[in-house]
C-alpha positions in Angstrom: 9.7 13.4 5.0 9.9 11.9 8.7 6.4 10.5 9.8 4.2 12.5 12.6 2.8 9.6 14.4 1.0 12.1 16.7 -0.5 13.5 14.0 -1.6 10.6 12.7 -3.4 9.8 15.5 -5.2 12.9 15.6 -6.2 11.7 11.7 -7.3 8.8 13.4 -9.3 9.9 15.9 -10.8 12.2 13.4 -12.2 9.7 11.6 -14.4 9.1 13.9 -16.7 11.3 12.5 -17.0 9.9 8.9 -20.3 8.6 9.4 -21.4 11.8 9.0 -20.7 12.3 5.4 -23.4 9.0 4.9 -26.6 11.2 4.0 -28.9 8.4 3.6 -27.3 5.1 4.4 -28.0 2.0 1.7 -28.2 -1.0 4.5 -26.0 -3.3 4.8 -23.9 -2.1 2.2 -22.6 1.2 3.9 -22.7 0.1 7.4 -20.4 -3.0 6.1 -18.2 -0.5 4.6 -18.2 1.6 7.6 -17.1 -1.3 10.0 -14.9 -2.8 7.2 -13.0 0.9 7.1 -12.4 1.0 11.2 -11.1 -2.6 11.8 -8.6 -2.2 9.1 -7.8 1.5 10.4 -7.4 0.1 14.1 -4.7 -2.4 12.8 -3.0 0.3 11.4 -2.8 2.1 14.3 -1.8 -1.3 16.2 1.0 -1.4 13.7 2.8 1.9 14.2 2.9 1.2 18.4 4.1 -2.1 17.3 7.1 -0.3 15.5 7.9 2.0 18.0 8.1 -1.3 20.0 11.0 -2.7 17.5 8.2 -5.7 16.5 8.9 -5.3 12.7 8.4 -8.7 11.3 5.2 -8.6 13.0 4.4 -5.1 11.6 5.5 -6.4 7.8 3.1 -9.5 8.8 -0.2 -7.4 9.6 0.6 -5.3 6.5 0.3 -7.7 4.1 -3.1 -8.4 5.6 -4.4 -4.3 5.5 -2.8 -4.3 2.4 -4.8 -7.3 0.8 -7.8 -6.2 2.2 -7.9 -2.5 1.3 -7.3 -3.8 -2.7 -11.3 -5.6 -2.0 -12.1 -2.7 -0.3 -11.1 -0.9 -3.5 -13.3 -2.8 -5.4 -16.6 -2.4 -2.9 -16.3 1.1 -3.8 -14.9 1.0 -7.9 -16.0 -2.9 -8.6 -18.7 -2.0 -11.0 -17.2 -5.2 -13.2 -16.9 -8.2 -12.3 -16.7 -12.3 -13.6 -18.7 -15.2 -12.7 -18.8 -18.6 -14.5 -21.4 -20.7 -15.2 -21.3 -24.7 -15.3 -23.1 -25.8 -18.9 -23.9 -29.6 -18.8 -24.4 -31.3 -22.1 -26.7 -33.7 -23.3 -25.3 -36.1 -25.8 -27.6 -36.1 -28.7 -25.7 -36.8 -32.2 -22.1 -37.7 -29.9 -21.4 -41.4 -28.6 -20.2 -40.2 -25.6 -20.8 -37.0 -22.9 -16.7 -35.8 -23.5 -17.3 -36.2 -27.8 -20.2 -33.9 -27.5 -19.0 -31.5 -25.0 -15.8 -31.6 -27.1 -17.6 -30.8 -30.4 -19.6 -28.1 -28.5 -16.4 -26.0 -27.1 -15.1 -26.5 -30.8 -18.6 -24.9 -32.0 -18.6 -22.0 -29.4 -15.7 -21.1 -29.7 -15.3 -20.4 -33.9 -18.7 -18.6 -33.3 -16.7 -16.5 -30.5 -13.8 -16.0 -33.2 -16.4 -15.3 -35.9 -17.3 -11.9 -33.9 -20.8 -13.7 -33.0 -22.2 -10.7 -30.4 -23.9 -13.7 -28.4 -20.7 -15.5 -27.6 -18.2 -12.2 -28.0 -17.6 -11.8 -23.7 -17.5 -15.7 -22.8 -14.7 -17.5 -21.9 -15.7 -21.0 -22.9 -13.4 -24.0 -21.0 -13.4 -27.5 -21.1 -15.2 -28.8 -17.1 -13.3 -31.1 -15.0 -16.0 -33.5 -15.3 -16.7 -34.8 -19.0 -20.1 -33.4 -19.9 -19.3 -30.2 -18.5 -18.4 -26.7 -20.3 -17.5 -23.7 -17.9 -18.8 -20.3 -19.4 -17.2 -17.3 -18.1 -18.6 -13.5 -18.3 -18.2 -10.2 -17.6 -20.9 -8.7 -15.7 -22.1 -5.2 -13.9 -23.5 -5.0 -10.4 -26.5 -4.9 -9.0 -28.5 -1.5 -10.5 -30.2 0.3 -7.2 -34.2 1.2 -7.4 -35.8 4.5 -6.6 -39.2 4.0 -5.9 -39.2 1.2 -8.0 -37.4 2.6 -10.6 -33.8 1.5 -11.6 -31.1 4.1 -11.4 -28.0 4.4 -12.7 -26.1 3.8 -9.7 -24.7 0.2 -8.8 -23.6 -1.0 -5.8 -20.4 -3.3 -6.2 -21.3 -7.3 -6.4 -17.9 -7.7 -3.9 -20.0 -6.1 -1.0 -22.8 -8.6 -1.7 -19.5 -11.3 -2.2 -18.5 -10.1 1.7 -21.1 -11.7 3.1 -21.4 -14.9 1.0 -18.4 -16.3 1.7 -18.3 -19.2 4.3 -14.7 -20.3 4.4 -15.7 -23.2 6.9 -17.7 -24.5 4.0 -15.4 -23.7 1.0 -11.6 -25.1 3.2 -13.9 -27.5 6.0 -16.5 -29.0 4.0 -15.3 -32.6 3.9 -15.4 -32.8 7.4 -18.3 -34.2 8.9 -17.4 -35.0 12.7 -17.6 -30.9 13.5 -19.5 -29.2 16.0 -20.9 -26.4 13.5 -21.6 -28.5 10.4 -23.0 -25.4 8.8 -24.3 -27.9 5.5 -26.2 -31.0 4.7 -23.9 -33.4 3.2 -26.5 -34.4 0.4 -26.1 -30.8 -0.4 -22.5 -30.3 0.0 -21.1 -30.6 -4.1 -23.6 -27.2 -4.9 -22.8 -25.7 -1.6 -19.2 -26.0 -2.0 -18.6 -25.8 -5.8 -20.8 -22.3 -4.8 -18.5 -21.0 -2.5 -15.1 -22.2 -4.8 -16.6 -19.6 -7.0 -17.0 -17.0 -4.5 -13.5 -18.1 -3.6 -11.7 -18.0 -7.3 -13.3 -14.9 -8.3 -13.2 -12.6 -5.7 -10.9 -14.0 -2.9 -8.1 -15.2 -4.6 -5.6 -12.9 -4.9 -4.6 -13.3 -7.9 -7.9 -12.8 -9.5 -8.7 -9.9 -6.7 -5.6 -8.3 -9.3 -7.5 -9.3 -12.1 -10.7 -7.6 -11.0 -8.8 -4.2 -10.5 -7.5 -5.2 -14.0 -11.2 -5.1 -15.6 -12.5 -2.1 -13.7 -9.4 0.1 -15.1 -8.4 1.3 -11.4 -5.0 0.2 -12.6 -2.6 0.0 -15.6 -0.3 -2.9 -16.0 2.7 -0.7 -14.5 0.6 0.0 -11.1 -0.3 -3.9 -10.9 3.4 -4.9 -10.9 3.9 -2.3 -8.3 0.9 -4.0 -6.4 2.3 -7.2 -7.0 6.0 -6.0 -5.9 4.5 -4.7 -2.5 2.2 -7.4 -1.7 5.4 -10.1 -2.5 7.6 -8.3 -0.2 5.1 -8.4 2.3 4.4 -12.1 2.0 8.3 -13.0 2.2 7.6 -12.4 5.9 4.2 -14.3 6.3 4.8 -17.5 5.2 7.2 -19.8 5.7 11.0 -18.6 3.9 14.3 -17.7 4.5 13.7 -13.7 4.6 12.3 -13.9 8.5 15.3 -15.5 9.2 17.4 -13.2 7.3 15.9 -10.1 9.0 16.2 -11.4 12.5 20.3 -11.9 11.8 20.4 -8.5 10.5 18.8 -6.8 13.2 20.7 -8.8 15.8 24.0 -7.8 14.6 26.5 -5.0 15.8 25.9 -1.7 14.2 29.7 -0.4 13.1 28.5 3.3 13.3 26.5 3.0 10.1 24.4 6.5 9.8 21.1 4.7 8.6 20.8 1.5 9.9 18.5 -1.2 8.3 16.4 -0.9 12.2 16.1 2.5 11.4 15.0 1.7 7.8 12.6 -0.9 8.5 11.0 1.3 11.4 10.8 4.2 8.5 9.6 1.7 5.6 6.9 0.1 8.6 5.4 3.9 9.0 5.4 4.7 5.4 3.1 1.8 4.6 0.4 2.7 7.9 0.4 6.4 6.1 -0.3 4.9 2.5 -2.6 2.8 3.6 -4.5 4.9 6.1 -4.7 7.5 2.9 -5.9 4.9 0.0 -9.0 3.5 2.8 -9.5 7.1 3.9 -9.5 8.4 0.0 -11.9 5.3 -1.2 -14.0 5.8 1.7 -14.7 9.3 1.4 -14.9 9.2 -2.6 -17.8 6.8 -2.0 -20.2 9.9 -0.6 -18.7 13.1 -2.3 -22.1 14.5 -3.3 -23.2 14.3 0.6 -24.6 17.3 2.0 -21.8 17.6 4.8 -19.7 19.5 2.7 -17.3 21.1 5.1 -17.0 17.8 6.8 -16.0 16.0 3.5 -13.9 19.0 2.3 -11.7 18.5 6.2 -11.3 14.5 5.2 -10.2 15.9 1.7 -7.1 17.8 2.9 -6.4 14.9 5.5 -6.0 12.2 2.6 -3.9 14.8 1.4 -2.1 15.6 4.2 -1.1 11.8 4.1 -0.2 11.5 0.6 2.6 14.4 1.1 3.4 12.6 4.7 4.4 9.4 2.0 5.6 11.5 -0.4 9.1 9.4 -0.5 7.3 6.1 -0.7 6.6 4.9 -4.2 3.6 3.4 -4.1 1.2 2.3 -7.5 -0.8 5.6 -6.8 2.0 8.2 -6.8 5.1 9.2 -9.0 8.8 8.0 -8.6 11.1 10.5 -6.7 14.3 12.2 -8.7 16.0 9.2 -7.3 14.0 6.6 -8.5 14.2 8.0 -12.4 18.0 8.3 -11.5 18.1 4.7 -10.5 15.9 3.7 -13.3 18.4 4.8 -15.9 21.5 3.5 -13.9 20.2 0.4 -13.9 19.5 0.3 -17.7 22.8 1.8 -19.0 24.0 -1.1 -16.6 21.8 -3.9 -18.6 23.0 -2.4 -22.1 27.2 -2.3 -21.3 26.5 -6.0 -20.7 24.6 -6.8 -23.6 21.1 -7.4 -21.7 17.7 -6.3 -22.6 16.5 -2.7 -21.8 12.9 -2.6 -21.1 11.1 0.4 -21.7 9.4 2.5 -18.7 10.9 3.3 -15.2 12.3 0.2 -13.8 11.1 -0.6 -10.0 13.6 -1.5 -7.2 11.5 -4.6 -6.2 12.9 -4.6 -3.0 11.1 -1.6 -0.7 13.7 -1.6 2.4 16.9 -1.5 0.0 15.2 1.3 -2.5 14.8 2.9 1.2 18.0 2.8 2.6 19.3 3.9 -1.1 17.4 6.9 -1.2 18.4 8.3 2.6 22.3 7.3 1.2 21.3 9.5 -1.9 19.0 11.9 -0.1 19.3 11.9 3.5 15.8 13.4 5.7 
C-alpha cells in the first residue's frame, strides 16, 4: 500500500486535540508525556518533507532517533518493572583484607541465592570495581499513586521520574571543571556522578532500554531481534561506516530503466517508518487514558492508529505479522541453509536488511 502523506498530515493535525482525552491530569507526569508525544510527532512530520526533498540519509538519521526514543516512551506508559543497583560496602571483620571479605561475602550470598533463600531470590549480586564493594541488583515496581492518602493500585512508570533526573552534562562533563555551568560541587562529584551512571546504565543505555521491555513482557525474544534489526540498520547511517558512503554511490548512479529503483525504495522504506512510528506513539499514547470520559474522541484516535497500521501493512515491523512474501522468503532461505549442510533455525527467518526485503517484495509483489 502506497503512503497518503496528505492524509497523514490530517492525522497529524488531528492530534492536536489529544489532550482532551487527559480527564484529570497527574502533573508532571502527563504533561511530560504530552510534550514528549509532539516533539517526536513534529520530527516525523519533518522527516516525510525531508523525503519528498530526496534528503534520505538524513531521514534514516532522525529515524533512528524517533525510533530510540519512542521504545522509552513505551516504557513511560508499560514500565511498571524496572532495575536499580545498590553499592554494598563491606567492613572487614573475620577477613585480613576489604577484597578477602567482600570475596567471602559474594561466595555467601550467592549459595543462599542458589539455595532458593526468598531474601536473596531477585538479586543480582557482582563483584564492585573497588575492593570492599558488592553491587546488588533488583527488580523493582514503580511508584504506587495515592488517593486521598490512600495507595492505589495504579503506578506511574519510574522512567518518567528517570526523564527528568538525567543530567548528561554531569554523567559525560563532569571532570571538567573550567565550565561556565558547573552544575556540581567537585567535593560532591563521585555520588553525583556514580548517581547519574546509574540513571545512565539502566534506563538510557540502549541496550538495557531492550532489557527493560524484556522484563515488562512488551516483547518476546523474536520482536526484540526485530527491534534490534531496525534500530542496527538505522544506526549504519548515524555513525561513522561505510553504508553512508555506499548509499550516496548508489543513488548517484545511472538508472538503466530499472522499474523500482533503490531512490524509489528508500523514499518508500523512509515513509513506512514515519507511519509505524506515528502509529506505535499514537497507540501508547492513547492506551495510557482509555477509561477517559471523552469517549468519542478516544474512539476517532482508535480507528486513526488503525488507519496507520493498515497504511504499513507491508512493513514488518516487531508489532505486526510477516506478509505471504516474507513466510515465502523464510522457507527459501532455509531449504537453501539445509542443501548446503547449514543449520536451520526454527521460526520465520528476518531479512535483516529493511531496503533489500523492500525492493524484494515490490519485484515479488509490485503496488
Amino acid at each position: 500500500m502506497t503512503i497518503d502523506l496528505s492524509r497523514l498530515n490530517k492525522i497529524r493535525k488531528e492530534m492536536n486535540s489529544i489532550w482532551r482525552i487527559v480527564d484529570i491530569p497527574v502533573y508532571p507526569t502527563d504533561s511530560v508525556r504530552k510534550s514528549y508525544f509532539f516533539t517526536e510527532m513534529d520530527t516525523v512530520m519533518t522527516v516525510t518533507t525531508m523525503a519528498e526533498n530526496k534528503k534520505y540519509k538524513e531521514s534514516l538519521i532522525l529515524l533512528r532517533s524517533v525510533f530510540e526514543k519512542f521504545l522509552y516512551f513505551w516504557l513511560m506508559f508499560k514500565g511498571v518493572k524496572f532495575k536499580w543497583t545498590y553499592a554494598y560496602k563491606i567492613v572487614p571483620k573475620t577477613s585480613s583484607t576489604p577484597r578477602e571479605a567482600r570475596d567471602k561475602t559474594v561466595e555467601s550470598w550467592q549459595e543462599l541465592r542458589k539455595s532458593g533463600d526468598p531474601k536473596y531470590a531477585n538479586w543480582e549480586i557482582q563483584k564492585g570495581h573497588k575492593e570492599d564493594v558488592i553491587f546488588l541488583t533488583n527488580q523493582e515496581e514503580g511508584i504506587y499513586l495515592t488517593k486521598d492518602g490512600v495507595k492505589t493500585d495504579d503506578i506511574v512508570p519510574i522512567y518518567n521520574n528517570m526523564l527528568n533526573e538525567y543530567e548528561p552534562d554531569i554523567k559525560h562533563l563532569s571532570d571538567i571543571e573550567n565550565k561556565a555551568r558547573n552544575m556540581i560541587d567537585l567535593k560532591n562529584a563521585d555520588e553525583l556522578t556514580s548517581y547519574q551512571d546509574q540513571i545512565y546504565n539502566h534506563y538510557i543505555y540502549i541496550t538495557n532500554i531492550f532489557r527493560n521491555l524484556r522484563i515488562n513482557n512488551l516483547v518476546d525474544k523474536f520482536g526484540l531481534n526485530i527491534i534490534r534489526i531496525h534500530y542496527n540498520f538505522l544506526s549504519k547511517y548515524v555513525h561513522p561506516s561505510k553504508y553512508s558512503l555506499e548509499l550516496w554511490d548508489d543513488l548517484n548512479k545511472r538508472n538503466y530503466g530499472s522499474e523500482y529503483t533503490k531512490e524509489q525504495a528508500l523514499k518508500e522504506l523512509v515513509l513506512f517508518y514515519c507511519t509505524k512510528l506515528m502509529q506505535l506513539y499514537f497507540r501508547e499514547f492513547i492506551s495510557g487514558y482509555k477509561d477517559t470520559k471523552s469517549t468519542e474522541t478516544f474512539d476517532k484516535f482508535q480507528l486513526m492508529v488503525k488507519e496507520l497500521e493498515e497504511m504499513s501493512q507491508d512493513f514488518w515491523f516487531f508489532d505486526n505479522k510477516p506478509s505471504q512474501f516474507d513466510l515465502i522468503y523464510s522457507e527459501s532461505i532455509k531449504k537453501s541453509r539445509k542443501s548446503m549442510g547449514k543449520i536451520v533455525p526454527e521460526g520465520t527467518i528476518y531479512n535483516e536488511d529493511p531496503l533489500d526485503r523492500l525492493m524484494q517484495l515490490r519485484m515479488y509483489s509490485p503496488t
